[in-house]
C-alpha positions as CSV (number, residue, x, y, z in Angstrom):
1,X,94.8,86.9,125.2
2,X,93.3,87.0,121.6
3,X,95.1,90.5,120.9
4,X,98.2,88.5,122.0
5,X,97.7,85.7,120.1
6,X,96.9,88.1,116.9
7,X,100.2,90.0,116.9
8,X,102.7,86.8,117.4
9,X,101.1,85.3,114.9
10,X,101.5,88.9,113.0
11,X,105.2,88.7,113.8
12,X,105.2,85.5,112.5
13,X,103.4,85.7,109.3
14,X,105.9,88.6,108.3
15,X,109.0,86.2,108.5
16,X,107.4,83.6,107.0
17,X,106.6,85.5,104.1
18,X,110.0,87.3,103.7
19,X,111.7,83.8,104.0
20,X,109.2,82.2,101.6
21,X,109.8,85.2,99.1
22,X,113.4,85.5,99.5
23,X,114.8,81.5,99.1
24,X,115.4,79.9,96.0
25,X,114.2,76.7,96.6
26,X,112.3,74.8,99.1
27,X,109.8,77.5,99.8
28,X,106.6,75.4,100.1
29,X,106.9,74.7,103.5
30,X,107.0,78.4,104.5
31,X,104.0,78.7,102.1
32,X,102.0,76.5,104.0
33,X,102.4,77.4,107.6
34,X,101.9,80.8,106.1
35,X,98.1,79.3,105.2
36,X,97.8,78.1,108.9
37,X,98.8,81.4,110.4
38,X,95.8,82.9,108.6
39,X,93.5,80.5,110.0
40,X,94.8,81.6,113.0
41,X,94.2,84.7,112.0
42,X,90.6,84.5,111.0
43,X,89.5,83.0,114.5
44,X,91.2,85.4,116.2
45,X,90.1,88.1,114.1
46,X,86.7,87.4,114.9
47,X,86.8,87.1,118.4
48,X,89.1,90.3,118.0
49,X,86.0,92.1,115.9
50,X,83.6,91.9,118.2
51,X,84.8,94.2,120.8
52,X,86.5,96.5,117.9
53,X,83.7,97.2,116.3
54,X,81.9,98.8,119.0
55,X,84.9,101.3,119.3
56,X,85.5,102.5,116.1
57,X,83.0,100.6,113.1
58,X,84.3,102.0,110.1
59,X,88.0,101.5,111.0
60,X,87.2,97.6,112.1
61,X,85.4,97.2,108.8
62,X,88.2,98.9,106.6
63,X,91.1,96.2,108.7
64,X,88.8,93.3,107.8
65,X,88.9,94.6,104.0
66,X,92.8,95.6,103.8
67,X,93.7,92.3,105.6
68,X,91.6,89.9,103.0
69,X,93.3,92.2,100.5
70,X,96.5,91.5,102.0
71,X,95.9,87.5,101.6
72,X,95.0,87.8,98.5
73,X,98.5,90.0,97.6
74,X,100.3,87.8,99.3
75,X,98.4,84.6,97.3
76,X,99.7,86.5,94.2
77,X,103.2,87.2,95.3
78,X,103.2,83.0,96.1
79,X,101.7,82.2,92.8
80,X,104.6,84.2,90.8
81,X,107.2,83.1,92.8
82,X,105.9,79.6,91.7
83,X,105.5,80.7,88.4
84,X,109.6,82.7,89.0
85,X,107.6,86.1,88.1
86,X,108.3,88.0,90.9
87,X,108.1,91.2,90.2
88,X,109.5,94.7,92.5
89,X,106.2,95.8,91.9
90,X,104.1,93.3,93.8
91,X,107.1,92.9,97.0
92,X,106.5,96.6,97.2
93,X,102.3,96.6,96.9
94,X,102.4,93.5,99.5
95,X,105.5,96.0,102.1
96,X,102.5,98.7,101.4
97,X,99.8,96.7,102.5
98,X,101.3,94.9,105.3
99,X,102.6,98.7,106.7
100,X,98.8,99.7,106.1
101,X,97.3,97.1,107.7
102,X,99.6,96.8,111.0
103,X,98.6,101.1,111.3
104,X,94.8,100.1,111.0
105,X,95.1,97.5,113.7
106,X,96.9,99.7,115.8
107,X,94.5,102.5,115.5
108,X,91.5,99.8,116.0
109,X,93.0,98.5,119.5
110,X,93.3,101.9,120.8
111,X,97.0,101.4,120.3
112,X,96.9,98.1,123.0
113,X,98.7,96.2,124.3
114,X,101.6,98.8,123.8
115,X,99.7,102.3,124.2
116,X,97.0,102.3,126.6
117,X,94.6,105.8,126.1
118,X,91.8,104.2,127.9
């Protein structure tokens, strides 16, 4: 149910952060529901950890890292598109991160709920 939970809210977070990033004006909104879905995140995430880490360590550690990295990108991209800085750049970093992150969590659950090797 947690894994379930984790990838809607994956799903989610994606379009709220393409729609924040992409409209002109009142993008606050998705900036903020974009802050709850990490919350979500996090308790997930550690319910999530638990049984991850007992499969594969090093792979569980390295998603915690990439997806704290990917807040924090995503923090930035949010503070420039306050700031009307965007740059190409940082939208391709934060694509990057996001692609690298959704891999790691894939290779972390064993490929579940959509591959099941075990």
């Amino acid at each position: 149910m947690f894994l379930w939970i984790h990838l809607i809210f994956a799903v989610l977070l994606i379009a709220l952060v393409i729609t924040a990033l992409c409209k002109k004006n009142n993008f606050k909104l998705y900036m903020m529901a974009t802050r709850v879905s990490y919350l979500v995140f996090i308790v997930t995430g550690i319910v999530l950890f638990s049984k991850a880490f007992e499969r594969d360590a090093m792979f569980t550690i390295l998603k915690v890292l990439s997806a704290i990295f990917l807040i924090g990108l995503i923090e930035m991209a949010y503070a420039q598109k306050t700031k009307k800085s965007l740059t190409v750049g940082l939208v391709m970093s934060l694509i990057l991160v996001f692609a690298l992150v959704i891999v790691i969590g894939l290779i972390v659950a064993g490929g579940r709920p959509f591959i099941h090797f075990i």
